[in-house]
One Martini backbone bead per residue (centre of mass of N, CA, C, O) as a GRO file, in nm:
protein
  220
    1UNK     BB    1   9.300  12.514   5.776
    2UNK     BB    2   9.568  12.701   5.913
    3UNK     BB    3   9.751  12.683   6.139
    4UNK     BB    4   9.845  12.796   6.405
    5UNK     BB    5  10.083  12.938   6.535
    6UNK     BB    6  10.323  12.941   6.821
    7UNK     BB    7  10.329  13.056   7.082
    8UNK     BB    8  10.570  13.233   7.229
    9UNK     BB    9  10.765  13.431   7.464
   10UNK     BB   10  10.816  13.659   7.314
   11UNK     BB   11  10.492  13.729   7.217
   12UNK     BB   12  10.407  13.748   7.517
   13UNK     BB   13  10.638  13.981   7.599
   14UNK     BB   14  10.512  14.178   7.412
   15UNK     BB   15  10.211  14.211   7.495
   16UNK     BB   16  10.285  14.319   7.755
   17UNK     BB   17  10.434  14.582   7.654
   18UNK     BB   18  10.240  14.692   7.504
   19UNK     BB   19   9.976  14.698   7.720
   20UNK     BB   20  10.127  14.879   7.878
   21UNK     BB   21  10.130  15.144   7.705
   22UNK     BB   22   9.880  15.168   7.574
   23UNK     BB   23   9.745  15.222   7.850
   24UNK     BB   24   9.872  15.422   7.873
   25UNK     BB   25   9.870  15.795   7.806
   26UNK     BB   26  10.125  15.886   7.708
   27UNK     BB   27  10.147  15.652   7.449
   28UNK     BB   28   9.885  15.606   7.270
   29UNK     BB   29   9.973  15.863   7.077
   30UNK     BB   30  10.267  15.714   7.031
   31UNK     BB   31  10.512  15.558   6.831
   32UNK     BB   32  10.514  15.283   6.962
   33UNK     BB   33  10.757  15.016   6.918
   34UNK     BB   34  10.730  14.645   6.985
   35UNK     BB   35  11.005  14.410   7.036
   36UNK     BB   36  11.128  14.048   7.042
   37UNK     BB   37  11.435  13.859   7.133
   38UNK     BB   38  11.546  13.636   7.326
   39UNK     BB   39  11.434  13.809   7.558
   40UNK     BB   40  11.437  14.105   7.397
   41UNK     BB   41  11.390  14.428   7.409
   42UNK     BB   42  11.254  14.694   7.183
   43UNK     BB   43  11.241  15.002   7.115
   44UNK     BB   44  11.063  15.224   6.945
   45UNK     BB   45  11.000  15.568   6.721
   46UNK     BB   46  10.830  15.879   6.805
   47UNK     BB   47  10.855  16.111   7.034
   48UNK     BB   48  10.800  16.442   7.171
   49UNK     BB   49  11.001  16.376   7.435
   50UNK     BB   50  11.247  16.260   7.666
   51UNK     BB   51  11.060  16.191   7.903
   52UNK     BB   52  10.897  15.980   7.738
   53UNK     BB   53  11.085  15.805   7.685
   54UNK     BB   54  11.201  15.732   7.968
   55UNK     BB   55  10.893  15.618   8.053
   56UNK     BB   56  10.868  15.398   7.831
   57UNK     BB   57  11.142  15.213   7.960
   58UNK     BB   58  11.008  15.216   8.264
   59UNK     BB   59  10.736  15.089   8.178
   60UNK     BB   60  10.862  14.820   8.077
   61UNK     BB   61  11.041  14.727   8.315
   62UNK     BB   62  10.805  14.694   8.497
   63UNK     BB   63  10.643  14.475   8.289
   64UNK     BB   64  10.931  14.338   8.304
   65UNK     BB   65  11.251  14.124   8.345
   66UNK     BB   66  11.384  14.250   8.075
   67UNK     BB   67  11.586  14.354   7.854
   68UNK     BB   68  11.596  14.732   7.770
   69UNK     BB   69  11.585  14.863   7.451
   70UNK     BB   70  11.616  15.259   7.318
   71UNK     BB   71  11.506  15.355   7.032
   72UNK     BB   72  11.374  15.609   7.058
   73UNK     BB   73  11.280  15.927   6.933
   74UNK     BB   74  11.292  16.249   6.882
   75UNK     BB   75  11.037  16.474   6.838
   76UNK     BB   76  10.930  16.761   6.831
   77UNK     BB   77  10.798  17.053   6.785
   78UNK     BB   78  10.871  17.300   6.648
   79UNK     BB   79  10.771  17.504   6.942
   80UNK     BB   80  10.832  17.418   7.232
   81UNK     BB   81  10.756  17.457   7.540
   82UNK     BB   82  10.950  17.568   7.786
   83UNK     BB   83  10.829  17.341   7.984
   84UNK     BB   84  10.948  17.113   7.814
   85UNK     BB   85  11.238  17.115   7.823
   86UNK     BB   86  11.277  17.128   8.115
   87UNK     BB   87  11.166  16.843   8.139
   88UNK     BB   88  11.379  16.719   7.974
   89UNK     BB   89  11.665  16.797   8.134
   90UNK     BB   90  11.567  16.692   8.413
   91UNK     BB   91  11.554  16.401   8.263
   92UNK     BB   92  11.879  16.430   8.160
   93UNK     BB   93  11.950  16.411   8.477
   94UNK     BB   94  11.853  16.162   8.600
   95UNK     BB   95  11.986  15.972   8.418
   96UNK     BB   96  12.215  16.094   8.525
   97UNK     BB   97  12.402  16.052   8.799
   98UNK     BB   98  12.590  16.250   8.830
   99UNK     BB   99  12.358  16.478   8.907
  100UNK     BB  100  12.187  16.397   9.154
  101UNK     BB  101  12.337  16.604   9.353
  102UNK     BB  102  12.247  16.831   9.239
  103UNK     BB  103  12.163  17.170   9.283
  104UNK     BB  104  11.960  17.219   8.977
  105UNK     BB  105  11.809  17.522   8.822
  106UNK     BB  106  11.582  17.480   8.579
  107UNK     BB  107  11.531  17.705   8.319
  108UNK     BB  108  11.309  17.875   8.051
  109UNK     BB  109  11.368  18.072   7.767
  110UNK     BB  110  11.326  18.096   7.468
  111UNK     BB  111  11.479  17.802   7.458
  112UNK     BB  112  11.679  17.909   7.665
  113UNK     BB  113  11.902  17.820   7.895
  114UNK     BB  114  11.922  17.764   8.243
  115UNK     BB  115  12.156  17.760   8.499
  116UNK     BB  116  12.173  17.691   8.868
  117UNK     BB  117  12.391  17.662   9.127
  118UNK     BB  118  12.596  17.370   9.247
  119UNK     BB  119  12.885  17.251   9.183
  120UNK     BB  120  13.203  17.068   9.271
  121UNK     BB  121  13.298  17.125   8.996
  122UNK     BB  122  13.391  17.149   8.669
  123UNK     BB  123  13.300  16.931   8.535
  124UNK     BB  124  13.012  16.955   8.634
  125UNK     BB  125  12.961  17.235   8.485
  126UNK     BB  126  12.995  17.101   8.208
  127UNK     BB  127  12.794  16.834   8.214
  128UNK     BB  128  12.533  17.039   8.229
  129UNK     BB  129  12.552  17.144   7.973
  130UNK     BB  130  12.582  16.889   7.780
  131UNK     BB  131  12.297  16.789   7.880
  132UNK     BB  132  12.139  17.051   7.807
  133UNK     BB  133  12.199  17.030   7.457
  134UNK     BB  134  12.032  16.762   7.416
  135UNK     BB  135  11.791  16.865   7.396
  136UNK     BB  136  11.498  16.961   7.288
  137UNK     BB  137  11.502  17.282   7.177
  138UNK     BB  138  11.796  17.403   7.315
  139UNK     BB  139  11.920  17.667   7.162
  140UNK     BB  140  12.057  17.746   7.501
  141UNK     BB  141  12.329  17.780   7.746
  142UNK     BB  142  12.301  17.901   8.028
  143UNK     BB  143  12.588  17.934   8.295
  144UNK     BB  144  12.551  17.958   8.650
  145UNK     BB  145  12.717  17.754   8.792
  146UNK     BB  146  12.862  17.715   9.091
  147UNK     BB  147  13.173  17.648   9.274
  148UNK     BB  148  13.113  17.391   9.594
  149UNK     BB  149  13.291  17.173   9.742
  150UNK     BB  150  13.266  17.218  10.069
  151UNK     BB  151  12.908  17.184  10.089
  152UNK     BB  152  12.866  16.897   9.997
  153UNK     BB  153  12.853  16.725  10.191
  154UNK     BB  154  12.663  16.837  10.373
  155UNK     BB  155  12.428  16.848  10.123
  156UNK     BB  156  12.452  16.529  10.132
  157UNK     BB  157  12.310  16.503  10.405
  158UNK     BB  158  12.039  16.663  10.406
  159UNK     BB  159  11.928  16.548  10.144
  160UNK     BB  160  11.910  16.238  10.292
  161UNK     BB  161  11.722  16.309  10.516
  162UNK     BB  162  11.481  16.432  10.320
  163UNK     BB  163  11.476  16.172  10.144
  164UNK     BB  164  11.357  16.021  10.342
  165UNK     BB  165  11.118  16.085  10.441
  166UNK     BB  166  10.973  16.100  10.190
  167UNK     BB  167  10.973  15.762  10.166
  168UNK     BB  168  10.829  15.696  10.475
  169UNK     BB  169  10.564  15.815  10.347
  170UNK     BB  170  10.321  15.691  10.267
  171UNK     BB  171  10.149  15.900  10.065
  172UNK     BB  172  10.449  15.834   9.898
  173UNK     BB  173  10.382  15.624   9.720
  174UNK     BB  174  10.574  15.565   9.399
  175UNK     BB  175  10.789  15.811   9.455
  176UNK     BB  176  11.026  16.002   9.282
  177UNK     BB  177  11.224  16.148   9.488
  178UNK     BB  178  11.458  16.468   9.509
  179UNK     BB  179  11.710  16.577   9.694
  180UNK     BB  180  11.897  16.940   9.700
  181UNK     BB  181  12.186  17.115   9.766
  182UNK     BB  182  12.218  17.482   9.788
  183UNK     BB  183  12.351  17.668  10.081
  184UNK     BB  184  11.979  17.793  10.081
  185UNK     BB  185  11.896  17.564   9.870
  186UNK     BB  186  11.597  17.361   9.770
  187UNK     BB  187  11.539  17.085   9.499
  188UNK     BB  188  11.272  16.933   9.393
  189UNK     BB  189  11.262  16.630   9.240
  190UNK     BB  190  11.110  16.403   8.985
  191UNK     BB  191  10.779  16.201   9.106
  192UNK     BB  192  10.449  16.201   9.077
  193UNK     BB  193  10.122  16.134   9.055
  194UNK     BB  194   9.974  16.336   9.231
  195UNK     BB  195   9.913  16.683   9.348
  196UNK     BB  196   9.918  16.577   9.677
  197UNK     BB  197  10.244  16.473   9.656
  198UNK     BB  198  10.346  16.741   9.602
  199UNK     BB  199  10.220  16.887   9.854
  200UNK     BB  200  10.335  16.676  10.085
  201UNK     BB  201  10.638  16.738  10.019
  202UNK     BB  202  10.640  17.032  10.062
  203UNK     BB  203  10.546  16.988  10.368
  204UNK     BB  204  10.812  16.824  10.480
  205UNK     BB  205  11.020  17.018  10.375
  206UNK     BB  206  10.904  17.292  10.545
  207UNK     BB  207  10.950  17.142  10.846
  208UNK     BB  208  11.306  17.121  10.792
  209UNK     BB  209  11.320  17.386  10.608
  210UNK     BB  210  11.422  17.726  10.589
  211UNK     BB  211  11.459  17.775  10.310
  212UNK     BB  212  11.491  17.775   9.975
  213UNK     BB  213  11.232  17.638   9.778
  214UNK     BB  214  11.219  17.411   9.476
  215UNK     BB  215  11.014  17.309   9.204
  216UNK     BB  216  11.075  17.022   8.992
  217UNK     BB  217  10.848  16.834   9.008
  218UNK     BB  218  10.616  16.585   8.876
  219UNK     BB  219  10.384  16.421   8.655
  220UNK     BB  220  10.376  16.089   8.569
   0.00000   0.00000   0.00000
């Protein structure tokens, strides 16, 4: 009988990270396959959606504490749901750090992207433009935000007031969640575990802001 191979340090690397995604119910169905060599992850195949990768990516990381390289394809349906899209678009605002501080709110009409709110720049509207183009499914993006340099400084003080609040609250344990504002409009995105914490960040920001809140965060 032939000896078993000897389990090496990379062997045991991949299996904590396979059964890391494995585990998750977000990609049990979808062909993710981990590599490592010499102590780096490779994320490989095919999901879904850009959130999907994303997601992946950050359960690699979650699991292990080697550096993880994102090779994952995005294939999307047919035709992906509107509502799939905007949560892609979201998600590739979140990984781009340049615009988290925006507040920026995306709907979808038949594939078609809608941006409204405000960023501080020519440059920072034309790279929302950008940044949603690249979304899967994403057919066009019609650009409505406008250029409001003045009120930023203001709008990321409010902003991080709000998301302290959020981050302090025992209830949002282990959510990321992220709070913009634009003039009186106040737009909530990020994650959270349950519709609970949706639900209570909901109630602690209506509690210190008066104006129209945006609920563009989802369930992780």
């Amino acid at each position: 009988m032939a000896d078993r191979p000897e389990t090496t340090d990379d062997d045991a690397l991949r299996r904590t990270v396979h059964a890391a995604l494995h585990a998750d119910e977000r990609f049990s169905s979808q062909a993710v396959e981990v590599e490592v060599s010499d102590g780096r992850v490779t994320l490989s195949g095919v999901v879904q959606s850009f959130r999907r990768k994303l997601a992946a990516q950050q359960a690699a990381a979650a699991a292990c504490s080697a550096p993880v390289e994102n090779r994952i394809e995005v294939s999307p349906p047919n035709n992906p749901a509107d509502e799939d899209v905007a949560e892609d678009v979201r998600a590739l605002f979140e990984q781009d750090g340049r615009l988290l501080q925006h507040a920026i709110v995306v709907e979808v009409r038949a594939g078609r992207v809608v941006l409204s709110g405000s960023v501080a720049t020519d440059e920072g509207r034309a790279l929302a433009e950008d940044v949603a183009l690249q979304a899967p499914g994403a057919r066009q993006v019609i650009n409505q935000l406008v250029i409001d340099p003045a009120a930023r400084s203001e709008s990321l003080v409010v902003g991080s007031e709000l998301e302290h609040t959020l981050a302090n609250d025992p209830e949002l344990a282990g959510c990321e969640l992220r709070v913009a504002i634009s003039g009186d409009v106040a737009v909530l995105s990020g994650t959270a575990s349950i519709r609970q914490q949706l639900a209570r960040a909901e109630a602690l920001i209506r509690r210190a802001w008066v104006g129209e809140l945006r609920l563009e965060a989802t369930l992780d």
